[in-house]
N, C-alpha and C positions, 0 to 999 in steps of 0.2 A: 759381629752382627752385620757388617756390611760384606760379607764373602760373600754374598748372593748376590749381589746390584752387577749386573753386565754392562760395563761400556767397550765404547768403540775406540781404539788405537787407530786415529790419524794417522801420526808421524812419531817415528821417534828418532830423532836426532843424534848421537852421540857416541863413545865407541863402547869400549868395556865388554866382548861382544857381544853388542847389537846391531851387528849390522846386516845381517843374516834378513834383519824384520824391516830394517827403513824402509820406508816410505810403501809397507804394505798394510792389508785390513786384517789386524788381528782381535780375536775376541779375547780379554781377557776378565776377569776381577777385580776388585780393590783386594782383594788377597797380595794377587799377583803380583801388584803393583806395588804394594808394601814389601814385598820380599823381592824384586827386582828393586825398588829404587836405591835398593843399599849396594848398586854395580851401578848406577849415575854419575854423576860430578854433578854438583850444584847447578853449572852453567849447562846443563843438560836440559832443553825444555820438554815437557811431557804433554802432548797434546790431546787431551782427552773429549770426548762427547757421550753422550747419553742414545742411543740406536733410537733412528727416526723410524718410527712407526709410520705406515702408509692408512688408505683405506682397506684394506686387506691385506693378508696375511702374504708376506713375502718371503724370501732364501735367508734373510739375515734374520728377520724378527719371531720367524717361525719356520726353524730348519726341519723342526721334525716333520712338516708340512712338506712345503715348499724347498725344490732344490734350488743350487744355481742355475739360472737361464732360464727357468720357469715362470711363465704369467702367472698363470693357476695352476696348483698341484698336478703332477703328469703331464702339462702340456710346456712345451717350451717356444719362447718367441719365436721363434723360425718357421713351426707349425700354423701360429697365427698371421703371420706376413703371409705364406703360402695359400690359407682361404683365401686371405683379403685377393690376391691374385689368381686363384682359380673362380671368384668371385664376378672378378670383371672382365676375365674371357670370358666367363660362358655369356655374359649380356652382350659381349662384343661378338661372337659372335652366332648371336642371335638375331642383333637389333644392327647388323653393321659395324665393320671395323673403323670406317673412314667419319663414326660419330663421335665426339666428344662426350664423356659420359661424368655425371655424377650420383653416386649413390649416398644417400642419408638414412641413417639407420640411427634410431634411438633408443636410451636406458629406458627401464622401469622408476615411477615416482615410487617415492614412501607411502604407503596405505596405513589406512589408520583403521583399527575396530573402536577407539573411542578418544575422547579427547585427549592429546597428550599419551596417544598408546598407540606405538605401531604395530600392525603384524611382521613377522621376521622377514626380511628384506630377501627375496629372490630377483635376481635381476631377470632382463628379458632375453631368452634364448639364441635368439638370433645377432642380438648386440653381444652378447657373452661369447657366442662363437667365433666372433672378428676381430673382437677385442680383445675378452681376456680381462676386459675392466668390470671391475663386480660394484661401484658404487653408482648411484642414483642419478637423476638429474643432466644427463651426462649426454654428448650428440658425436656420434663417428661421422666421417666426412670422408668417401672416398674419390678422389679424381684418377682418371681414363689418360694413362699417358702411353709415349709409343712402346715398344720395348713386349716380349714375353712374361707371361708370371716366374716368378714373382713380382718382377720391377717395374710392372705396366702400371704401376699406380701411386701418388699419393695420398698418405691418412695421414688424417687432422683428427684430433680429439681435442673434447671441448668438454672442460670439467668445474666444477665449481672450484673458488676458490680457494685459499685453506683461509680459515676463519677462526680466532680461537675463542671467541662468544661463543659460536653453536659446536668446535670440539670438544666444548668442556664439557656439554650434554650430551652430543652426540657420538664423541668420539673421533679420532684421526682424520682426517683428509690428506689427498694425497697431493692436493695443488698438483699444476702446471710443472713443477719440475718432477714431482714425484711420478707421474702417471707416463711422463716422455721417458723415464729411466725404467721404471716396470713394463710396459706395454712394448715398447720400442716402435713405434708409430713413429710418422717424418716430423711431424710435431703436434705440440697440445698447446691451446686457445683457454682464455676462461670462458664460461658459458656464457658469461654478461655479453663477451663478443658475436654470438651466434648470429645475428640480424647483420651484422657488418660482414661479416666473413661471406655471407651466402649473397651478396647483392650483386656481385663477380659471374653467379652463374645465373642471371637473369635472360641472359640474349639467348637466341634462337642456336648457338653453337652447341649448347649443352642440350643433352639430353636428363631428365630429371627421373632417378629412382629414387623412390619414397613412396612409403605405405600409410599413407594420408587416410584412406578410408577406411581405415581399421586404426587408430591412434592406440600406439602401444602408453602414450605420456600424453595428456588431452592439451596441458599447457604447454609444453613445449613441441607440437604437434602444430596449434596455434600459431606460436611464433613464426614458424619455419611457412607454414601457409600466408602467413602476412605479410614475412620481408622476403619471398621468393614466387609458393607458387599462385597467387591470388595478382599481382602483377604479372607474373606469364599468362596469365590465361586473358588479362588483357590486352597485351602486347604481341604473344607470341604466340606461334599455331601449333608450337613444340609439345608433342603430351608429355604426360608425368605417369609414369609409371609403375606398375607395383614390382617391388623388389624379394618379397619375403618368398615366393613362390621358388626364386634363385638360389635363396639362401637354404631354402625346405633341402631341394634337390640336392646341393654339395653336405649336407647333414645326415643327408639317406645312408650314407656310404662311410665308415665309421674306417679311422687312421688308425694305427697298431697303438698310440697312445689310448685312445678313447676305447678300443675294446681292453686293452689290460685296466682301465678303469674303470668300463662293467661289470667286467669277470670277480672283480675287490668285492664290488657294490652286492654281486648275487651271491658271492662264499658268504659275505656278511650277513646279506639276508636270509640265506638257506643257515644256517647256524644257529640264528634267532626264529626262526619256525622250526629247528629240532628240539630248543629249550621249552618254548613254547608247551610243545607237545609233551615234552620232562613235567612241565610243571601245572598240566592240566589237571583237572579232577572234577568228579561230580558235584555242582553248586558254585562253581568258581564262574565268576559274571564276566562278561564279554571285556568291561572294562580291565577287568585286571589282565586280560591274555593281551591284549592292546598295549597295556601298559608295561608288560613284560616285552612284548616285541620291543617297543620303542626302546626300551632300555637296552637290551641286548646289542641293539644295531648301534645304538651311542657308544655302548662301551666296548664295542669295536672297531669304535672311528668312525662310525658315518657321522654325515652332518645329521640327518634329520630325516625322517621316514617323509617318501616321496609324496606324499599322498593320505589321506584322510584313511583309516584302512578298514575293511569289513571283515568286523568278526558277529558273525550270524550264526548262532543256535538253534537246532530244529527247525522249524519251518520258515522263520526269519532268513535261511538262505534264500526263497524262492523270491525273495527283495533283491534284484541285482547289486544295485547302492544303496543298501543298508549301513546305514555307519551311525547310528543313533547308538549301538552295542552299549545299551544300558540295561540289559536283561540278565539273570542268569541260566546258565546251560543246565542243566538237568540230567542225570544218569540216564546212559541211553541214548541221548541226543545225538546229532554228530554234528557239529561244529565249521563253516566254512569260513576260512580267516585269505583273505586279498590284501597283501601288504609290501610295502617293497622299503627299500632304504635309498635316500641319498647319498652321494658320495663323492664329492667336489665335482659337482655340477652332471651328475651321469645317476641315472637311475635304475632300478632292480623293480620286475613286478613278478608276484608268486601268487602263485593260489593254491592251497594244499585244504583238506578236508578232514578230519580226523574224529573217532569216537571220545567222547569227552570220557567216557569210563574205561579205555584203553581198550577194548574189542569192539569190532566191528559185529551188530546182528546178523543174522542170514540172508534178509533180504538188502541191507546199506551195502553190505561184499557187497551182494549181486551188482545191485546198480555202480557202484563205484568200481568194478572189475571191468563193466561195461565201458564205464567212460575213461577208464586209464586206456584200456584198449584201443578204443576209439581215438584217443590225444596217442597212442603212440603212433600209430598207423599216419597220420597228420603230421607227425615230427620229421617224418624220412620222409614227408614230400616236400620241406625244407630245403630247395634246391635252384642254381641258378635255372633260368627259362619257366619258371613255372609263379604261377601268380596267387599272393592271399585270396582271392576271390575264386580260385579254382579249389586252394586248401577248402574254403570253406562249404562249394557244392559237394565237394565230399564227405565232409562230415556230415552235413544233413543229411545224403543217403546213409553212410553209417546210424548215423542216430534213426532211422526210420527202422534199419535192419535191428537195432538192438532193443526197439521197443517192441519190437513184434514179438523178439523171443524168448521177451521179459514178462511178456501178457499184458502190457502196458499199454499197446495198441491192438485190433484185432480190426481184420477186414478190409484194410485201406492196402492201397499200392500206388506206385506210381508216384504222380502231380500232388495228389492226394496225400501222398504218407508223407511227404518232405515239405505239404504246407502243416500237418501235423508234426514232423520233428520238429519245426519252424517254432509250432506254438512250445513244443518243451524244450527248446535253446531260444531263446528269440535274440542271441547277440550273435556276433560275427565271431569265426574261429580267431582272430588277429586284430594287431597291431602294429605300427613302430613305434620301436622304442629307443630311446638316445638320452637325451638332456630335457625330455617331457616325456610324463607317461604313457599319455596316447600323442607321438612325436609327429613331428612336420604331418598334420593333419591336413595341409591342402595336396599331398601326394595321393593318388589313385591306390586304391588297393587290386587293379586289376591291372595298376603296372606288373613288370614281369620283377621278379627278385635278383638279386645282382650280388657277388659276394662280397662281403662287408657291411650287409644289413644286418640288422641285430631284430628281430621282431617276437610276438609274445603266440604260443598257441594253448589255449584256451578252453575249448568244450567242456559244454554243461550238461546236463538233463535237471532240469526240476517240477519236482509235483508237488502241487499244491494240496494242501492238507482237505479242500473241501473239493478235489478234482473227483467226481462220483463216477467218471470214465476208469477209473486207476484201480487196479486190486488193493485194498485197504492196506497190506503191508507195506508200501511203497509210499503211501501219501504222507505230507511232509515234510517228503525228503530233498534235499536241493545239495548237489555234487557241483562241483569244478574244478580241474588240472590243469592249473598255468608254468607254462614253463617258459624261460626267454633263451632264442636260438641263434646263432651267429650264423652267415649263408656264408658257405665256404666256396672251392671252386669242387671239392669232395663231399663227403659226407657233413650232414648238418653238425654244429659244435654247439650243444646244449648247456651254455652256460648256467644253468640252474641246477646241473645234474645232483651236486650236492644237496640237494633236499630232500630227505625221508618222501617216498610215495607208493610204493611196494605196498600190500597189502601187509608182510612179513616184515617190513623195515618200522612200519610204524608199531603196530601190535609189541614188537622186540622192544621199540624205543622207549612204547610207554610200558612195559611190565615193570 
């Protein structure tokens, strides 16, 4: 009955061969050990423990996860030392090499939907990018030293400490030794120390990055303003500055870890919208196609669907964020579902469209022929030098030509017909996407594209069921084809490809 309990092999001391194993980390059983201890000698000691559990899932407690060397799943320390140091060049120089610099970045608190009830803890993007530390509460701390990256800097992490009152409710912590041994930071503080530790970079030598007016943690946000910059500002002429914009930019640009961990997140997701589509039928309510996705994407390994997801029946598409889907779809309808999966810390967004009775009518083709058309033509301009804000003037000219030859519009050109496609798309063709679904949102969309961006395209057409400009067939009707694209230095790499969108792949899928 105890062959299942895993501990951890210390030491084992002794001959009879073992020596093969001394003084190594072996995982074994109490099986094992009952059937090895019969090659001890009495004066053999056997040094056993119980595997320390961290606050998240580590190489030893969770191999199926996590390997060796890795903070978080697919990323390994060496990746995260190397932001922290492409980090502090790029401030250096921007702001001056000959400045001393400190950067504060902090976790996400616990939220609560009701007393005593948290929502599921996502830490904050930008602290997860540097760190790699996924629990709460928590303040990075990086100092500006001489040297290139990676070594131009010290990180301080500052985490609560382990408490076995609030583990036993809440679970593991990883203290001060745990989080120095997973993270691999120069060292870890407890949080109680934050106020003491920051008082050093009071004088006019440091320069201060921290994103104070946007508090990603309101109380410890507070803190950091009281025992640092609320006495700078009376003392010293030094500004303080925002840091996140920094962090945006080295995010834009995705490592060969973080795209092989897109690529997981949209097989997974493109999977769960072909079942999806398997298991649609006439009268089946938005919640159940919802509740199939989410399960799909779980029991493929994601964490957790990215995002709240629309699934809109008939004219309930022409709602962009519809996510109420407590309706059911109707034979004949067609269906737009916006969903994506998490996937240790990397997200997937789709948009697929489909007949909830497995045929497309004559007129849904048409228009949905239009806008696949239209999203492909926009996919191969996925390219470095060329900018989402230029994708997207195209598509409105597109969309203006596809409504004319739909009879959907009649009469208009020009200025004219693209603030009319405008009113029948009113979103942008794009995004970035990374570690949020709409990603580093202070980035320009009429920067130019660079390769290593991962971004999403998009186009809609939708008519509205009481639109009396529209030929009655058409009203409605509400389309979208999202796909997510990787910018190469060649051709676009459409990491989404695996999703049914073919007018023939889905018809096949659903017969």
């Amino acid at each position: 009955m105890f062959s299942s309990l895993s501990f951890k092999v210390l030491r084992i001391v002794g001959k009879n061969g073992f020596a093969d194993v001394r003084g190594s980390d072996v995982l074994i059983t109490l099986g094992h050990i009952s059937r090895f201890s019969r090659k001890l000698s009495l004066s053999s000691p056997l040094l056993v423990r119980t595997l320390r559990y961290m606050g998240q899932p580590t190489s030893q407690t969770h191999p199926h996860l996590v390997r060796p060397g890795e903070v978080t799943a697919g990323i390994q320390q060496e990746e995260f030392r190397q932001r922290r140091g492409q980090l502090i060049s790029a401030i250096r120089e921007h702001h001056g090499k000959q400045s001393r610099h400190v950067v504060i970045v902090v976790s996400s608190p616990v939220k609560y939907m009701a007393v005593d009830v948290p929502y599921p803890f996502r830490q904050d993007p930008n602290f997860l990018y540097l760190s790699g530390f996924k629990e709460p509460n928590s303040v990075l701390v990086l100092e500006s030293c001489q040297g290139n990256s990676p070594t131009n800097h010290r990180a301080t992490l500052l985490v609560p400490e382990r408490n076995p009152e609030r583990e036993l409710w809440d679970g593991p912590r990883s203290g001060t030794d745990g989080a120095l041994q997973l993270t691999g930071v120069d060292q870890t503080l407890r949080i109680d120390d934050l106020g003491r530790f920051l008082v050093q970079f009071r004088t006019q030598d440091w320069t201060v990055w921290f994103d104070h007016l946007k508090p990603v943690h309101r109380q410890l946000c507070d803190q950091i303003k009281t025992s640092l910059l609320q006495p700078r500002t009376l003392e010293s002429k030094a500004p303080t500055q925002q840091v996140s914009r920094f962090v945006q930019q080295l995010r834009l640009v995705k490592s060969h870890s973080e795209v092989v961990l897109m690529k997981k997140a949209s097989d997974i997701t493109a999977q769960a919208f072909a079942e999806a589509m398997r298991f649609s039928f006439p009268g089946v309510s938005e919640a159940q196609l919802q509740g199939k996705l989410d399960y799909e994407c779980r029991m493929d390994g994601a964490d957790m669907l990215a995002y709240p997801p629309v699934v809109a029946g008939g004219n309930r598409a022409n709602t962009l964020h519809y996510i109420s889907n407590n309706q059911v779809i109707n034979g004949g309808e067609l269906v737009l579902v916006d969903a994506g999966c998490e996937y240790h810390g990397y997200v997937c967004d789709i948009t697929r469209t489909w007949p909830i009775s497995g045929k497309f009518t004559e007129p849904q083709r048409q228009l949905y022929e239009a806008v696949l058309s239209i999203q492909k033509t926009c996919l191969n301009l996925c390219r470095p030098e060329i900018s989402l804000d230029h994708i997207y003037t195209v598509m409105l000219n597109l969309i203006g030509i596809k409504l004319k030859d739909l009879g959907i519009v009649r009469d208009k050109e020009g200025h004219e017909l693209t603030q009319t496609a405008r009113r029948y798309c009113p979103h942008h063709i794009s995004h970035y996407l990374g570690m949020d679904v709409h990603d580093t949102p202070d980035m320009s969309r009429s920067s130019k594209l660079q390769p290593g961006m991962v971004v999403t395209v998009e186009p809609g057409i939708y008519v509205k069921e009481d639109d009396q400009s529209a030929p009655p067939e058409f009203r409605g009707i509400g389309i979208r084809i999202e796909d997510d694209v990787l910018i190469t230095d060649g051709d676009p790499q459409i990491l989404t490809r695996n999703c049914p969108k073919e007018v023939h792949e889905i018809e096949q899928l659903m017969a």
